[in-house]
C-alpha positions, 0 to 999 in steps of 0.5 A: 129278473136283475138282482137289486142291492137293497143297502144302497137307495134306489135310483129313478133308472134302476128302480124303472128297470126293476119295475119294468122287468117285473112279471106283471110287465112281462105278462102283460108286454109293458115296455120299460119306456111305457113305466117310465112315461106312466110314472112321469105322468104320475108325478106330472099329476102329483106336482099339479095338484100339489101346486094346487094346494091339493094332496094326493094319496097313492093307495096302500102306500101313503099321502102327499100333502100340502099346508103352512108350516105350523109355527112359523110366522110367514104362510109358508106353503110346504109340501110333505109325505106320510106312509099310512099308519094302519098298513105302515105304523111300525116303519120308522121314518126321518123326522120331518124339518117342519110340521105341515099343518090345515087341512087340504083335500086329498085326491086320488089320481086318475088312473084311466087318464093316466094310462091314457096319457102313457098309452097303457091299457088300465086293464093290463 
């Protein structure tokens, strides 16, 4: 496995080649194009639903949100993410430029069309 420099933030390319040459992947005989398609197609769902003024929670890391700005005088519509505070309460995070207020339903992502869409088998 590629050593990966921690200090420097990661960029779509290498944190898709790290993934992609992780044990599971290599266990399992997933090709780096197919990591590739499946994150494009969970971003594709997150972008979707977020247009449809719906959040989306990624399990054991945190949430995308959708509401108004609170404070502001126009229905500006702002998406934002938040770590989950029981797993990830103590990692500092950069304070948001606005607070996302109202509540949106949050779905889950649909993971057997997902896989389906990047032709990966989900129990791999």
């Amino acid at each position: 496995m590629a050593s990966i420099d921690f200090t420097v933030p990661l960029d779509m390319p290498t944190l898709i080649v790290e993934v992609a040459s992780s044990a599971f992947c290599f266990k399992n005989k997933i090709k780096s194009s197919s990591v590739k398609l499946l994150w494009e197609k969970l971003c594709e769902y997150a972008v979707t639903m977020l247009k449809q003024q719906k959040g989306v929670l990624l399990p054991n890391l945190g949430n995308f949100r959708v509401g108004p700005v609170v404070g502001e005088a126009g229905k500006k519509i702002r998406p934002c993410f938040q770590l989950l505070e029981g797993r990830y309460g103590q990692v500092s995070q950069e304070r948001a430029r606005y607070i996302v207020g109202g509540k949106s339903p949050i779905v889950q992502p649909n993971y057997g069309m997902l896989s389906t869409q990047a032709a990966i088998h989900r129990g791999a």
